[in-house]
C-alpha positions as CSV (number, residue, x, y, z in Angstrom):
1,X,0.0,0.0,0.0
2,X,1.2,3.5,-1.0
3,X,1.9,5.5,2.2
4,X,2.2,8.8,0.5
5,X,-1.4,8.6,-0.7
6,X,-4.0,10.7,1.6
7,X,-5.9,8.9,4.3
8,X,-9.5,9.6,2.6
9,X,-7.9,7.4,0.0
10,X,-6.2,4.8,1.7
11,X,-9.3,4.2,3.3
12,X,-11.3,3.6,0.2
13,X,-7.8,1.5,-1.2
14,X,-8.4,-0.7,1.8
15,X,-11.9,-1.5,1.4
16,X,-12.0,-2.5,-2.5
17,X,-8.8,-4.7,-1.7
18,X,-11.1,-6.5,1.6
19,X,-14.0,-6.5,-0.3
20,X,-12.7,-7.4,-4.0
21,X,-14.4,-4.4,-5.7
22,X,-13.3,-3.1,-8.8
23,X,-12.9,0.6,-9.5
24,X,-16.1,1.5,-10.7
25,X,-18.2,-0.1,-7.7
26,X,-16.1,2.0,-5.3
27,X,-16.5,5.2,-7.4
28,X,-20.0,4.2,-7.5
29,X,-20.1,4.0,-3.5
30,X,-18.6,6.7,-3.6
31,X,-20.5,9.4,-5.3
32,X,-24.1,7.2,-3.7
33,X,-21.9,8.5,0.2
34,X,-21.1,5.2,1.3
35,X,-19.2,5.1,4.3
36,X,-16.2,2.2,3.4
37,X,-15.8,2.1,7.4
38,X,-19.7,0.2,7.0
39,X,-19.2,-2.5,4.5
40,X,-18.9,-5.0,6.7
41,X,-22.4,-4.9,7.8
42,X,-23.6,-4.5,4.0
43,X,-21.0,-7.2,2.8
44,X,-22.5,-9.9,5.3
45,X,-24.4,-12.2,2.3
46,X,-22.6,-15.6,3.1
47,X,-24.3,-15.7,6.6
48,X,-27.5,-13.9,5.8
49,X,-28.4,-15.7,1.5
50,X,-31.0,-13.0,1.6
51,X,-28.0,-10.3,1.1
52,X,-26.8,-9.4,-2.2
53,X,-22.9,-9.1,-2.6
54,X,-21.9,-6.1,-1.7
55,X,-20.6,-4.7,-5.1
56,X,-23.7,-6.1,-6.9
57,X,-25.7,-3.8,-3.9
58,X,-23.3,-1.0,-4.9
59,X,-24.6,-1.6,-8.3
60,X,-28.4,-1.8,-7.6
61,X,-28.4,1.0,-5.7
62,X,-26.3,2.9,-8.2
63,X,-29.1,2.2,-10.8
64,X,-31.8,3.9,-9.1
65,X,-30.3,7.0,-7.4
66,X,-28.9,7.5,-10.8
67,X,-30.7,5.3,-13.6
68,X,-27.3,4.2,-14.8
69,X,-25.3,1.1,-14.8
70,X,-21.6,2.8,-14.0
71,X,-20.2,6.2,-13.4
72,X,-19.3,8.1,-17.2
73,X,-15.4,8.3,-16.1
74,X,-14.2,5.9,-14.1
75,X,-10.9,6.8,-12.4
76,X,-9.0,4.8,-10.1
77,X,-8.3,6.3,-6.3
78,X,-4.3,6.3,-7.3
79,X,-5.3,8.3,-10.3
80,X,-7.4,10.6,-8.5
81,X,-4.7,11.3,-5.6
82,X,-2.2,11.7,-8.3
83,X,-4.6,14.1,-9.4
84,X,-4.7,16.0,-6.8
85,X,-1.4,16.2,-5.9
86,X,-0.7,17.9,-9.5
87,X,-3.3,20.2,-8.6
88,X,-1.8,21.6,-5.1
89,X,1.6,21.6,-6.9
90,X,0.3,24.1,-9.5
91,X,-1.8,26.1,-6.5
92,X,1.6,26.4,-4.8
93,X,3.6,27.8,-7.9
94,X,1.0,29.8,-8.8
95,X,0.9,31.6,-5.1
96,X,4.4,31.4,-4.8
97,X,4.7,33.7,-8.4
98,X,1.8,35.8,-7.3
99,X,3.8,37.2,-4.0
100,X,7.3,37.4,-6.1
101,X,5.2,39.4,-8.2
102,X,3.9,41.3,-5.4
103,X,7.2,42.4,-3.5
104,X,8.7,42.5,-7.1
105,X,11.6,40.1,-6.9
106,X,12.1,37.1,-8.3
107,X,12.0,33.4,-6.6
């Protein structure tokens, strides 16, 4: 597991790898505001037959919140923190050239 990845992501990382779900069911969980801390109560079908599988669940609740079978983009959580990171790398040049520019020297 990659420790530089942030801890909302980790989490997530952890649950698709204890759960086996596959990108899309956790992007689908995560825009329905699943809480990954809670599968283990949703995942419980070998006990309880009446239970779907959890990522068929994801799936079937997926379909009617949003009456589609799978998120348009599907992006994986490393993409998405990579993502991000880029993002707050560009924020930081771009504030860092925005107060050179202000005291007028340069960095």
């Amino acid at each position: 597991m990659n420790k530089n990845l942030p801890l909302k992501y980790l989490i997530w990382i952890e649950a698709r790898k204890k759960f086996h779900l596959s990108h899309p069911q956790i992007q689908m969980a995560r825009e329905l505001g699943m809480n990954p801390k809670k599968f283990g109560k949703l995942s419980n079908h070998e006990q309880e037959s009446w239970k779907l599988p959890l990522g068929e669940y994801i799936e079937e609740l997926y379909l009617k919140y949003f009456k589609r079978r799978s998120p348009m983009n599907v992006y994986s959580l490393e993409e998405l923190a990579k993502e991000e990171k880029k993002k707050h790398e560009a924020g930081k040049e771009r504030r860092l050239s925005e107060k050179a520019e202000e005291t007028g020297t340069d960095l």
